[in-house]
N, C-alpha and C positions, 0 to 999 in steps of 0.2 A: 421428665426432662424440662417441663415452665420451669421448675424451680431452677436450674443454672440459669434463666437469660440474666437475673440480676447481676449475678457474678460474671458471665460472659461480658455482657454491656459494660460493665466498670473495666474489667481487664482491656477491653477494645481501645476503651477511649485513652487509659492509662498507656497502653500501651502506642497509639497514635504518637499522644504526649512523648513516650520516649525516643519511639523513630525519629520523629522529626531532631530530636538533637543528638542522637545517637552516634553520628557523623561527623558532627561538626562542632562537638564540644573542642577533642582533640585539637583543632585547629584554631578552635576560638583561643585556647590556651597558649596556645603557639603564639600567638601575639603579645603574651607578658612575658612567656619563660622558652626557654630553649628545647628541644625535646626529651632531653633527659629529664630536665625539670620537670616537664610535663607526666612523662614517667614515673617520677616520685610521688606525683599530686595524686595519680590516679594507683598506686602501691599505698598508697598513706590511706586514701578515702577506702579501700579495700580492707585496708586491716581494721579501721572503723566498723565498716558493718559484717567483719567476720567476730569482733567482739556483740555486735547488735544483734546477731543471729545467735550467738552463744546464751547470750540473754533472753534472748526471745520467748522460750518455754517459761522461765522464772516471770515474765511480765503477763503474760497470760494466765496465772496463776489469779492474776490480783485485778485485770481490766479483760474485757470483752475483744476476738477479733476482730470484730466491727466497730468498736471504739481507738482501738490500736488503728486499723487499717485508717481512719478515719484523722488520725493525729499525725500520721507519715504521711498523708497527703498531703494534710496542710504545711507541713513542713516544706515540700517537695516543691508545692507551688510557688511557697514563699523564697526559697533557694531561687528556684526559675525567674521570678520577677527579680529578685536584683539580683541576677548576674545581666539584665539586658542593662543596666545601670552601672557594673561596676567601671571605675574608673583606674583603680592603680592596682600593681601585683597582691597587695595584701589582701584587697576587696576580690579581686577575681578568686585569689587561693582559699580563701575560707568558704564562700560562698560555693565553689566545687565543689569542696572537702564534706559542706554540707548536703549538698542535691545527690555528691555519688556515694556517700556515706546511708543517704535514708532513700534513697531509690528503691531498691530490689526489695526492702521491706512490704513493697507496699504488694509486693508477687505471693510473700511467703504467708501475706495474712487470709490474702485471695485463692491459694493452695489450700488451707484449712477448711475455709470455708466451701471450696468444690468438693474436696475428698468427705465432708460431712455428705453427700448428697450423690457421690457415685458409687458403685455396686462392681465388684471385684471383675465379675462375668463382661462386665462392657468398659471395664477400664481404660482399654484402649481405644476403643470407640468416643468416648466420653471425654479422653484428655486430648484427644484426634482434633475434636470440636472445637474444645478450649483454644488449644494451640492455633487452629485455623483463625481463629479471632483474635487471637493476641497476636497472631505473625500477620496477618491481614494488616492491624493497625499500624503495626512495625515499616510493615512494605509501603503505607501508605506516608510514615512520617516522611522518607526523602523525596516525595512528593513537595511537601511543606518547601524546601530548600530550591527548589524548583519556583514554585511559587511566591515565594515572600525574599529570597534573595536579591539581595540590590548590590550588584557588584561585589564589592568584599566584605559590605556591611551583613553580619548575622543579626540585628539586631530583631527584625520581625518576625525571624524562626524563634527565637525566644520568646516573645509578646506572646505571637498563635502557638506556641507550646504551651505556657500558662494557660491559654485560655479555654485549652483543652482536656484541662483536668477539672473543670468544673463540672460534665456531667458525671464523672467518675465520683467526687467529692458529694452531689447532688445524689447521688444512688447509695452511698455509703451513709450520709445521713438521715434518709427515709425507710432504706429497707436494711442495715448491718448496724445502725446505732447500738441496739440492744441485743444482737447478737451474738451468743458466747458458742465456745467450744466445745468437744464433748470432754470429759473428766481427763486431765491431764496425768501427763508422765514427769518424769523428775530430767533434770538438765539433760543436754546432750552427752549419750555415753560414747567414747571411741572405744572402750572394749568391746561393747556391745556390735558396735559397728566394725572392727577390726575380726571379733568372732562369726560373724554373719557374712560368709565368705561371696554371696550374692548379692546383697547387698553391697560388699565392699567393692566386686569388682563393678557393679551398674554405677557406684559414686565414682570410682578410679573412669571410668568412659564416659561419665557427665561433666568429669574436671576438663578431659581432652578434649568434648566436645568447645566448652567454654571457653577454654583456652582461644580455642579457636576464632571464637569469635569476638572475643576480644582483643585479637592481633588483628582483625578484620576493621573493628570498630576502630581502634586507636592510630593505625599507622597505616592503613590506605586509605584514607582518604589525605593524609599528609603525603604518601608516595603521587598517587593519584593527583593533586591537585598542586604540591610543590614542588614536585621529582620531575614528573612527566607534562605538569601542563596543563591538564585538563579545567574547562572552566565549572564552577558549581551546578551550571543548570546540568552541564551535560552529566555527571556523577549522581545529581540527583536522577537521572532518568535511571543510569547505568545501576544505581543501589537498587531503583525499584523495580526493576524489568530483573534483579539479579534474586531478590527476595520471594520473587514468586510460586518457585518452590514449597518454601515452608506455609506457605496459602493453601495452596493447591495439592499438595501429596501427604501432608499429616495426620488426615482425616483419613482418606485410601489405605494410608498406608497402619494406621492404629486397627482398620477395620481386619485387613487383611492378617495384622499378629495376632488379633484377638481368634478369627475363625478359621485358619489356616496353617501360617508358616511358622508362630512365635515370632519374638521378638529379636533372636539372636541370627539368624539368617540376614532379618532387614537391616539391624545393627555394621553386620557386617560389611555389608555392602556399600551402605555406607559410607564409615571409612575407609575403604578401597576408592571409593569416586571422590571423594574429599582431598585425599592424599593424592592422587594421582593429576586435580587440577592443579593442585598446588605447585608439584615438578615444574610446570609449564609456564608458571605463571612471571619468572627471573626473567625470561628470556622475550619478553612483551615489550612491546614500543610502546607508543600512543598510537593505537587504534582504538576506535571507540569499539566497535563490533566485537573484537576480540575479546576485550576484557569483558564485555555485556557477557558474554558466552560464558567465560571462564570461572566468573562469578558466579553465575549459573548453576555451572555445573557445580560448583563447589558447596551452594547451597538445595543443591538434589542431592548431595552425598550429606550434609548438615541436617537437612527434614529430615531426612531416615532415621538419621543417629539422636535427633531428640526425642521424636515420638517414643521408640524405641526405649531410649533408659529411661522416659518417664513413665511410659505403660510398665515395664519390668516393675522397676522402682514401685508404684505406688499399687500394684496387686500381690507386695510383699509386706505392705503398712495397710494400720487403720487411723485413722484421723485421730485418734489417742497416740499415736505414734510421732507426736513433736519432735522427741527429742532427735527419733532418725529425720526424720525431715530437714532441721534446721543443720545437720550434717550436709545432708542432700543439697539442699540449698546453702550452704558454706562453698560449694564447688562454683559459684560465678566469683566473690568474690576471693578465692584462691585461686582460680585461675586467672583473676589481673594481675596477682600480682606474681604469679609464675610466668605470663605474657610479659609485663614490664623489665622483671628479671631476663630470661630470654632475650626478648627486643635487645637491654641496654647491652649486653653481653658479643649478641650478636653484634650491633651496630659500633659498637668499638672495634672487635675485625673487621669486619666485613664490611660494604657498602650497605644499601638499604633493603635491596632487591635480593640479598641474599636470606633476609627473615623467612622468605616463603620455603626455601628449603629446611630453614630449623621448625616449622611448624608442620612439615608432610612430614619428619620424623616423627615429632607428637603425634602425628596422627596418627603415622602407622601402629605405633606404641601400643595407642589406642585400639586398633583393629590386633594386637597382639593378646592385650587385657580381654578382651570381649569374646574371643573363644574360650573364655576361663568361665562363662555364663552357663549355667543349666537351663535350658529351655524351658519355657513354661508350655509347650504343646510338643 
């Protein structure tokens, strides 16, 4: 178990990094472009790194993960540092296009390198752990927005966001510089994954989950904070008292599929409690308590359903198994840009508050897919 703190400690800090502007990209954007535009910025930077994921196997062929992990940071930082500088729409749009294009790369290099070092039997115990530290970090970014916010200005969530990739950067160059992978597979196959019927359906319930959350990340905190009123300190408390969840029950809850229930019970429950906050959520005012709650609840039904398809998921691969993975991990950025699609869809009928009920359909969807799972216990 020493041997993950490396890869825990990077993923922590990284993921701090991304808390913190997780919430407030969305909005920072909203200041050059209108929300659709904003919408396209973040479909466009999607289809980027579903092409960079597609690659990804083929680039490991030829460089180390820890060299790759190590080259999408510095990118990541450099994206972060000037968008606190950008000035006009073209500066703000490529600079995005950059950060949320090479972002999530830097998860799938960090994935390789865990599943080198965990053992089928504790899988879910093991990505329990992970997860508690990468959602940890998460919960603690809108913390950041709390703290470094000045009025309308984001600019020091940006600054303390860069500056927070430097121990992540700092661990990747001392201990993953010359770390490579174990013997590779050939590109991503969708046969292979389309034939692999548990497989396909734990990727089909990790799209829904993503979905999810990124109709979370992108358009409430614009409902939230344009719609309704709410000021940033309060949002930031409301994101972090609502993330604690995935802190707190991913670890229990990987312990509990690994030696008890499996993974598809917890699954399911899951999206039941996910979809069902969701119902609820059109019909909210600005109460601050309320939504803290609601949020909540919505990520106690979102813990369940990640631990879950990544436990499944990854005691059906071995760390030779890239090519599923980078499938696996294809599912955040498709699901921005099935959220973006949706969102724009919806928000042309509907008002804005009516998203939350096109996304408890996704869910249920989800919770429909996920009895399609064979249990692993």
């Amino acid at each position: 178990m020493l041997r993950l703190i490396p890869v825990v400690v990077a993923a922590f800090f990284l993921s701090i990094h991304s808390g913190a502007l997780l919430y407030v990209t969305s909005t920072y954007l909203s200041r050059f472009f209108d929300t659709n535009t904003v919408s396209l910025l973040y479909f466009m930077a999607a289809a980027v790194n579903i092409i960079l994921f597609l690659l990804a196997p083929r680039l490991l062929k030829y460089f180390s993960a820890g060299f790759l992990l190590i080259f999408f940071l510095f990118i990541t930082g450099g994206a972060t540092i000037g968008l606190t500088g950008a000035r006009s729409t073209g500066e703000a749009a490529l600079l995005f296009l950059i950060y949320g294009s090479f972002l999530f790369m830097n998860y799938y290099f960090l994935d390789i390198l865990l599943e080198e070092l965990s053992k089928d039997s504790r899988t879910g115990e093991i990505r329990g752990i992970y997860f508690t530290f990468v959602n940890a970090g998460i919960a603690l970014g809108p913390l950041a927005i709390s703290l470094f916010s000045r009025g309308e200005s984001l600019t020091l969530i940006f600054q303390a966001a860069a500056l927070l990739l430097v121990p992540a950067i700092l661990i990747s160059l001392l201990i993953f510089k010359s770390k490579s992978a174990v013997p590779l597979r050939n590109r991503p196959s969708l046969k292979k994954w389309w034939k692999n019927g548990d497989i396909r359906h734990v990727v089909i319930c990790k799209t829904v989950l993503e979905t999810f959350f990124a109709v979370m990340v992108i358009y409430v905190p614009i409902y939230l904070h344009s719609i309704l009123g709410f000021a940033w300190t309060e949002i930031g408390i409301i994101l972090a008292v609502a993330l604690m969840p995935l802190v707190l029950l991913e670890w229990p809850a990987g312990f509990v599929a690994d030696r008890f229930l499996g993974e598809k019970e917890i699954m399911g429950l899951g999206f039941f409690i996910a979809g069902t906050s969701l119902l609820i959520m059109p019909f909210m005012g600005k109460i601050f308590a309320a939504w803290m709650l609601l949020l909540l609840l919505s990520r106690v039904g979102a813990s369940f359903i990640e631990i879950t398809t990544e436990a499944y998921f990854f005691k059906h691969i071995t760390a030779a198994d890239t090519e599923l993975l980078s499938i696996f991990r294809l599912s955040r950025p498709a699901s921005i840009i099935l959220a973006t699609a949706l969102a724009s869809v919806s928000l042309y009928f509907f008002s804005m508050e009516k998203i939350f009920f096109v996304l408890a359909i996704v869910i249920f969807l989800g919770l429909i897919e996920s009895l399609y799972l064979k249990d692993t216990r």
